[in-house]
C-alpha positions, 0 to 999 in steps of 0.5 A: 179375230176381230169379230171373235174379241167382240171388236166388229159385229156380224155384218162388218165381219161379213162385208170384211168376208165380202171385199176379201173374196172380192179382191181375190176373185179381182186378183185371179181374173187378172192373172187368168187375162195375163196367162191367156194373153201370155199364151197367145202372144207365143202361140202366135210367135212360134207359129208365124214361120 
């Protein structure tokens, strides 16, 4: 919107884009690591019998 209303020009819309897909890409790796660590820890629950 910002970059539309001639607020910010192209290459601060870019960054912007950037650190967007940055902090997303962030937040999806964290949630892969927390699922995997999930998975093991009750993989290694269940089969320690």
């Amino acid at each position: 919107m910002s970059y539309k209303n001639g607020e910010i020009d192209f290459f601060q819309y870019i960054q912007s884009m950037e650190n967007a897909i940055s902090i997303e890409s962030d937040y999806l790796d964290n949630v892969l690591s927390y699922n995997k660590s999930y998975l093991e820890l009750h993989y290694f629950n269940f089969n320690e019998q």
